[in-house]
N, C-alpha and C positions, 0 to 999 in steps of 0.2 A: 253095599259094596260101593255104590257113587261115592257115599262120603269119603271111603278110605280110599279111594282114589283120589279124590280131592286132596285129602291128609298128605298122602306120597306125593300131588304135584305141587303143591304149596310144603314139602319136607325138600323137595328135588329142586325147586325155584330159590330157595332160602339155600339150600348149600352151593347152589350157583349161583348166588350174586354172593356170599361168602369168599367161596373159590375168587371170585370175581376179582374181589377186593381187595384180596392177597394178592393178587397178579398185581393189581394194579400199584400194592404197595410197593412191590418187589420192584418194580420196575424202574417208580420215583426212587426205589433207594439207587437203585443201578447208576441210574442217569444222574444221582445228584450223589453218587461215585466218579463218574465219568468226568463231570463239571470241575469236581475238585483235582483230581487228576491234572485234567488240563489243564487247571491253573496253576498245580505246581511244576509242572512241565514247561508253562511258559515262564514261570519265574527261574525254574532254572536255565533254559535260553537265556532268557537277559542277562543273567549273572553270565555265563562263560559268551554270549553273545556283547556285553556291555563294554569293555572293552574297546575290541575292534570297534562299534560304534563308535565310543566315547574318540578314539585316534581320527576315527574316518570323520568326524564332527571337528575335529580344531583341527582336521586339513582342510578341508571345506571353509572355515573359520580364516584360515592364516590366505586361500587366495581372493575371501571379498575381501578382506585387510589387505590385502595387496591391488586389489582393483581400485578399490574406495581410495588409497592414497596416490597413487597414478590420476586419479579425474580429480583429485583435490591439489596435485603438484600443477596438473595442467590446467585448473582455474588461477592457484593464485602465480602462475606464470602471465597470465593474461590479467590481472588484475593490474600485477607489477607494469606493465609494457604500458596500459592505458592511463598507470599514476606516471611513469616515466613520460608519458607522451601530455599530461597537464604538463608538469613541473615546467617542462620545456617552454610550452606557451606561459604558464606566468613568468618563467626567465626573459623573456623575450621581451613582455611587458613592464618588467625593471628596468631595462638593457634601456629601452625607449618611453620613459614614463612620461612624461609632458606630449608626445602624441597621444599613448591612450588617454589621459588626462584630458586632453586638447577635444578628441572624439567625444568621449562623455559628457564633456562642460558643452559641447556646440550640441548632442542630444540632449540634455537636459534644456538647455536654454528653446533648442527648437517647440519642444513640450509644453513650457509653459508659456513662451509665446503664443501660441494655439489657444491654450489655457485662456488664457488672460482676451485674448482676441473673443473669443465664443461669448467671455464675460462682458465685451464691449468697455475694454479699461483700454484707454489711450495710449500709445508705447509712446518712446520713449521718442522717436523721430516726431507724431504727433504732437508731444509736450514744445518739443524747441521749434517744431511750425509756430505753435501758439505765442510761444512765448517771443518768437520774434518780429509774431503781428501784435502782439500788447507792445513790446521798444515802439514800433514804429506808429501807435499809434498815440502811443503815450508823447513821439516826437511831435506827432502834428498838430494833437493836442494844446502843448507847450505853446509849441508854434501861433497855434490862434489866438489863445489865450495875452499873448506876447503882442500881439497883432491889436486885437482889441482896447488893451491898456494904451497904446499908442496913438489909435485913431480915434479913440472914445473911452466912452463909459463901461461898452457893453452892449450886448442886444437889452436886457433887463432896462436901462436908461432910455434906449431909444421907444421900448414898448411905453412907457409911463410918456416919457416925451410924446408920444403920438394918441396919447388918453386927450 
């Protein structure tokens, strides 16, 4: 009698994990019934909801299109004012061009005077220093030379003369 009892709870174990199984099928069918459902449920949402989106999307649409061109009137409004406000200063610089002219040439020149100075090149007052101590030495020059033909031979004569 143990064995046929054994038999009955290993006959009773196997029709309930059987039982079991079925449930458990049943259940996946149900739920992957349920799943499909929902999704045609939400498709047809969309379809009679797509619409009214689709409206409420290109109203949405038409006031950043209206935002975005309000902040792009009110830059190139400011762009305009700040080209209008050059133009003016280079008109001004036509109107008087030998002053800005006049400014640039005396900053350029200040430049490379500095320049030129750092390099240790002689300007230009320098040169007429020099060259007015070469005239005048060149005069006095002249001058001895003029002096010595007159009273003599020369120092060169008198040195031989005093050998």
């Amino acid at each position: 009698m143990p064995k046929r009892l054994k038999e009955l709870a290993d006959e009773a174990t196997e029709n309930q994990v059987v039982a079991q199984a079925r449930d458990f099928a049943v259940k996946v069918r149900d739920s992957a019934n349920q799943i499909w459902l929902a999704g045609l449920g939400a498709f047809s949402k969309a379809q009679q909801e797509g619409v009214k989106t689709f409206e409420a999307l290109v109203e949405e649409g038409e006031k950043v299109q209206e935002r975005t061109k309000d902040a792009a009137d009110e830059r190139l409004a400011d762009m305009r004012e700040k080209v209008t406000g050059a133009w003016d200063k280079v008109g001004k610089v036509f109107e008087d061009p030998t002053g800005a002219y006049n400014k640039l040439e005396k900053v350029f020149e200040d430049r490379v005077g500095r320049a030129l100075h750092a390099l240790n090149v002689p300007t230009r007052k320098d040169i007429e220093v020099l060259s007015k101590r070469v005239h005048e030495l060149t005069a006095i020059t002249k001058k001895l030379s003029e002096e010595e033909e007159t009273h003599g031979h020369g120092r060169a004569h008198k040195a031989k003369a005093a050998e």
